[in-house]
C-alpha positions in Angstrom: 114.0 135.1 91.9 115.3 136.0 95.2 118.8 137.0 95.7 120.9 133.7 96.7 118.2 131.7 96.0 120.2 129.5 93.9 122.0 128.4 97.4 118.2 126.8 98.6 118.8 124.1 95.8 122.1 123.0 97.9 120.6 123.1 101.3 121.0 119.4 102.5 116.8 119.0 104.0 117.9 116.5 107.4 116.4 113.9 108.1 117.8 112.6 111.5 116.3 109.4 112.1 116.6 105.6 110.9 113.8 103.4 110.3 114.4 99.2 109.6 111.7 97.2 108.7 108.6 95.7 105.9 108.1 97.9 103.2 104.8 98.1 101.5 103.5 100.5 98.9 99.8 101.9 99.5 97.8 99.1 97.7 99.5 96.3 99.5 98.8 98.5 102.8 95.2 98.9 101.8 94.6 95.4 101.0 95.8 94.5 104.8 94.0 96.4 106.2 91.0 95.0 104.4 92.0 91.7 105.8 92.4 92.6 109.1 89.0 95.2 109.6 86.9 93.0 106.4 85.7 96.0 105.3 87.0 97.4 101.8 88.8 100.3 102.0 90.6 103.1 99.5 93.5 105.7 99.9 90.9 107.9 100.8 90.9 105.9 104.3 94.4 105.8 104.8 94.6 106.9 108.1 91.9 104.1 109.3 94.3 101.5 107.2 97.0 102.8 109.4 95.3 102.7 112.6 94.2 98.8 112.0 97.8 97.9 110.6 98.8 99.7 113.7 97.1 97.8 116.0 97.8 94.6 114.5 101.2 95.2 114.5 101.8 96.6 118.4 101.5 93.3 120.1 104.3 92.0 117.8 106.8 94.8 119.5 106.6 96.4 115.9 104.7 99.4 114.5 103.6 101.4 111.5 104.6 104.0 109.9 104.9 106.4 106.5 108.3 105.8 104.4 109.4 108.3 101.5 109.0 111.6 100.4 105.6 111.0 98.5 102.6 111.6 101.3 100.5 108.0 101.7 102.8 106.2 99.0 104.8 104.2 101.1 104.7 102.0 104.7 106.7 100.3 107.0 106.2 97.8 109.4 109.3 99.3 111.7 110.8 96.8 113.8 114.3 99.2 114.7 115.1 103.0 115.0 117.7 104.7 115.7 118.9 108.5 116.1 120.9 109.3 112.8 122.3 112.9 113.0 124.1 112.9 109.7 121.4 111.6 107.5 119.9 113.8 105.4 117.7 113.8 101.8 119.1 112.2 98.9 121.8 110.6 100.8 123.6 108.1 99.0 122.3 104.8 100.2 125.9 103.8 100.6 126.7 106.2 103.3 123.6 105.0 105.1 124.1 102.9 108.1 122.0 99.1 107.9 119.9 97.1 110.3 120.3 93.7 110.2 117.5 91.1 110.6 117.2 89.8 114.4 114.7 87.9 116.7 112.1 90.9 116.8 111.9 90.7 112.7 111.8 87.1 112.6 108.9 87.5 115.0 107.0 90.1 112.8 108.3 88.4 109.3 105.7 85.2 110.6 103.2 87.5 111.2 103.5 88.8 108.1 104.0 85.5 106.4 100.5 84.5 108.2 98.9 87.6 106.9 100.1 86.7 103.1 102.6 89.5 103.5 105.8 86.9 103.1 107.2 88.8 100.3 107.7 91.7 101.8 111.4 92.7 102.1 113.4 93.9 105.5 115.4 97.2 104.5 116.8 100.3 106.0 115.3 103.8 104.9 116.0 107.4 106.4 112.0 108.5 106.7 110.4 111.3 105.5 110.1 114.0 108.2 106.1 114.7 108.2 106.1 110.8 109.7 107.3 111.7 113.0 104.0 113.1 114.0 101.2 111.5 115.9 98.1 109.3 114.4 96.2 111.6 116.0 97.6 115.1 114.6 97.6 113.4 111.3 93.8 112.4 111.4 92.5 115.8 113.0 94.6 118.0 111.9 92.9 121.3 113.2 92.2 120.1 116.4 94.9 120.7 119.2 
């Protein structure tokens, strides 16, 4: 199509940041959220899921956040980051650096137990790059 284009298809996308935590996928998230606000919700609210799950999750030293490449698929409940220069997409989950489990994700992993979340498991993800923006950029776009 465009001359050298068939170099974009090799261009490693980065992704400079490691997230450890609780995954969830969107229906477990949504559900949550239901519990915490009792008031049913769909992915069409995802932002307000986010925003209770958020605030439940803040006094526990922990937060929220989007996982994976697929927009409102995935969540985490992040209990560690950490600045990961080499990371990019599609890495081999090998060469990825892991967390492992201390005090702060014992802490959240009762909360979660509590909130009927006890299955969820702690893992180590390189996030998506449009989850680094604010709540507030994400739910009013257009407005700066």
């Amino acid at each position: 199509m465009f001359p050298g284009s068939e170099m974009l298809e090799l261009r490693l996308l980065p992704r400079t940041r490691l997230q450890g935590g609780f995954v969830m996928d969107r229906d477990t998230a949504i559900e949550w959220a239901f519990r915490i606000g009792n008031e049913r919700l769909t992915k069409d609210d995802i932002y307000w899921v986010w925003e209770l799950i958020e605030d439940k999750l803040v006094p526990y030293g922990s937060r929220f956040s989007f996982v994976g490449e697929e927009l409102d698929a995935e969540f985490m409940a992040v209990t560690q980051t950490f600045v990961f220069k080499n990371g990019y997409l599609g890495m081999d989950p090998a060469l990825i650096p892991q967390f492992k489990e201390g005090g702060r994700e014992k802490f959240v992993r009762k909360l979660l137990a509590e909130e009927g979340l006890g299955h969820l498991e702690f893992s180590t993800l390189i996030p998506a790059m449009y989850n680094t923006v604010s709540r507030k950029e994400c739910m009013f776009p257009y407005h700066r």
